[in-house]
PAKE-854616 format. One record per residue (C-alpha): residue in one letter; chain; residue number from 0; y, z, x. Coordinates in nm, 3 decimals. Layout:
N
+------+-----+-----+---------+---------+---------+
| type | mol | seq |       Y |       Z |       X |
+------+-----+-----+---------+---------+---------+
|    A |   A | NUM |       Y |       Z |       X |
...
+------+-----+-----+---------+---------+---------+
This chain:
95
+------+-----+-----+---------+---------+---------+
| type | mol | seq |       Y |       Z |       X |
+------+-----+-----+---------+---------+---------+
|    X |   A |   0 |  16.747 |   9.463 |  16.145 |
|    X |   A |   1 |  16.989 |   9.705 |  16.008 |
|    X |   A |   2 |  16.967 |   9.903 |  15.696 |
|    X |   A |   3 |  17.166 |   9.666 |  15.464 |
|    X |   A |   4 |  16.933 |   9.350 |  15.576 |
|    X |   A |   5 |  16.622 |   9.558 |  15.524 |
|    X |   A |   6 |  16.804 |   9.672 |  15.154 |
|    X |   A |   7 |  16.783 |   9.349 |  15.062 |
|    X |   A |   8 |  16.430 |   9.259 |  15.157 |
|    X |   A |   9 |  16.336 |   9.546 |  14.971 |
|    X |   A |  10 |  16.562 |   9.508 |  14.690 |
|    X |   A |  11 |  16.420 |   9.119 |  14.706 |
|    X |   A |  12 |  16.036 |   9.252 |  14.704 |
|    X |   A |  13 |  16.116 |   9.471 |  14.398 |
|    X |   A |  14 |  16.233 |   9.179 |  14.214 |
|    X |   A |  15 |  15.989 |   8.939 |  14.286 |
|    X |   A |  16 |  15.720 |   9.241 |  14.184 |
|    X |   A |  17 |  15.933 |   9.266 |  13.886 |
|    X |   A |  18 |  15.902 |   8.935 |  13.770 |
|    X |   A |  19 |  16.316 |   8.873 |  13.834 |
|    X |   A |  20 |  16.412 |   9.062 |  13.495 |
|    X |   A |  21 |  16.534 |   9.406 |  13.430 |
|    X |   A |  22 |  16.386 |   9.578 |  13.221 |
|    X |   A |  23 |  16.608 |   9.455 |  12.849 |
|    X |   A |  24 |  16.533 |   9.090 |  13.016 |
|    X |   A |  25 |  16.862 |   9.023 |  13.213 |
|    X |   A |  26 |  16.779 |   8.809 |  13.552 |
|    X |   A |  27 |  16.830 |   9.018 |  13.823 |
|    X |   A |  28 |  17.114 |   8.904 |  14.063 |
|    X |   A |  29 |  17.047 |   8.793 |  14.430 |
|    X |   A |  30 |  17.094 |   9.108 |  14.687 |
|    X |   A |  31 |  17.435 |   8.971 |  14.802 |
|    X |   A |  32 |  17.549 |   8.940 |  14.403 |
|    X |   A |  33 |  17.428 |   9.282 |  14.358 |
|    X |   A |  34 |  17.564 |   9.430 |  14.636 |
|    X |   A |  35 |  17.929 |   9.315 |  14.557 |
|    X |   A |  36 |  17.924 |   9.411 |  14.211 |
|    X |   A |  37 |  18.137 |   9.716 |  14.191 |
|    X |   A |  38 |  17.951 |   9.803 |  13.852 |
|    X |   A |  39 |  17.618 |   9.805 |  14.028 |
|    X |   A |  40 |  17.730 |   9.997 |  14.334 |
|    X |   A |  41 |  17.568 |  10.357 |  14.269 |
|    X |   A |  42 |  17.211 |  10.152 |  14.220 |
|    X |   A |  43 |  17.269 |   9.933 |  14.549 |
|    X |   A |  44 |  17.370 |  10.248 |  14.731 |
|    X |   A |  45 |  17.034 |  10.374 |  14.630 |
|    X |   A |  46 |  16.882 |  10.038 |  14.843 |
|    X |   A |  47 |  17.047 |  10.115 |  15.148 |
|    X |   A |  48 |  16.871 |  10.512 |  15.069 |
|    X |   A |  49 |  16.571 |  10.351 |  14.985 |
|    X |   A |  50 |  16.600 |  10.121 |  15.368 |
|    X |   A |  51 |  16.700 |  10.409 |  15.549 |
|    X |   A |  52 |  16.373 |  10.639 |  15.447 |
|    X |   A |  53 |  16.140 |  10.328 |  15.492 |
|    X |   A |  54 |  16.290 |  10.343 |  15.821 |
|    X |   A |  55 |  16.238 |  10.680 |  15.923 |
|    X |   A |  56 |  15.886 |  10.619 |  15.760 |
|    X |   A |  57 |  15.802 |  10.342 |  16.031 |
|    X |   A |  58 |  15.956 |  10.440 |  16.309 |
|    X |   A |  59 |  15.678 |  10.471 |  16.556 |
|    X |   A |  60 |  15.563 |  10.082 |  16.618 |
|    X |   A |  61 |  15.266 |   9.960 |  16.416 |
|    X |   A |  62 |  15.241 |  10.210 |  16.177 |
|    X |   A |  63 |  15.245 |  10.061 |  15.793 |
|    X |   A |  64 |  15.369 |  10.170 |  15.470 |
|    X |   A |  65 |  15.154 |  10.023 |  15.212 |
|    X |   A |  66 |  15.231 |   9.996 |  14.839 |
|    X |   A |  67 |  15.058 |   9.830 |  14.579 |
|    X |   A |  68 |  15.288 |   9.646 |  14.327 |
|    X |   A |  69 |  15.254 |   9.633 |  13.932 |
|    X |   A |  70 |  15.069 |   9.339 |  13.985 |
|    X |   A |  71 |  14.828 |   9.505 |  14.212 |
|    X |   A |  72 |  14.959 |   9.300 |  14.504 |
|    X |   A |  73 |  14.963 |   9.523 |  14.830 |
|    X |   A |  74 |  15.310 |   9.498 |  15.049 |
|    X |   A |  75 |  15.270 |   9.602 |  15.368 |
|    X |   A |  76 |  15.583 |   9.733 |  15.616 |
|    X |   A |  77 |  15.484 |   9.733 |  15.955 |
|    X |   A |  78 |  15.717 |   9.739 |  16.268 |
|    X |   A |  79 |  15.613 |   9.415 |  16.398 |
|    X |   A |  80 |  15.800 |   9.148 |  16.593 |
|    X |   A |  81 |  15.978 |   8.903 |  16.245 |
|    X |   A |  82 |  15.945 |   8.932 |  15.884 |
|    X |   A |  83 |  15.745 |   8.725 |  15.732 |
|    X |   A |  84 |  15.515 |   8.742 |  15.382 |
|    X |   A |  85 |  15.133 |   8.747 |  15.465 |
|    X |   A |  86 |  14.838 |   8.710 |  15.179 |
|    X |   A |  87 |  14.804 |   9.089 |  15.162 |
|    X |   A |  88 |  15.179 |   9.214 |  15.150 |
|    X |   A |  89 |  15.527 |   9.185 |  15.375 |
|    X |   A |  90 |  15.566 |   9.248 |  15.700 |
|    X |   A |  91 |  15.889 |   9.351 |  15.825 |
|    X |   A |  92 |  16.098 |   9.432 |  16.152 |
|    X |   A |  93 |  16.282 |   9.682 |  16.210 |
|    X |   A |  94 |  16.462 |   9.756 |  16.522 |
+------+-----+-----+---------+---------+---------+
């Protein structure tokens, strides 16, 4: 998985945490929307920032990043062998 697949996982996992609205309301776009907008391109750069530190965060294999959304729901990054949602979090690949 490279760093603009695991952007939009991420981005995806913040807007599901979010409840799918920015903050005045506004849905929030799908990654691939998002990511062409030139008007949104500084904040989607950010993502692929945002991918590339998760990465160097989990780089040795089945260590996990956890974070606890404004829900309280934990999502969990591990290095594991898919992505997939569990009860307790995400799990994601990264190769």
């Amino acid at each position: 998985m490279n760093d603009e697949v695991l952007a939009g996982h991420l981005y995806e996992i913040y807007c599901t945490a979010v409840g799918g609205k920015a903050f005045n309301g506004v849905p929030l776009p799908a990654w691939d929307q998002f990511r062409a907008d030139p008007a949104k391109q500084k904040q989607s750069d950010a993502w692929l920032t945002v991918a590339g530190a998760a990465r160097g965060l989990l780089q040795e294999k089945n260590k996990t990043l956890t974070v606890r959304d404004a829900r309280g729901y934990l999502c969990n990054l591990r290095v594991i062998d898919q992505w997939k949602h569990t009860p307790d979090g995400f799990e994601v690949t990264l190769k």
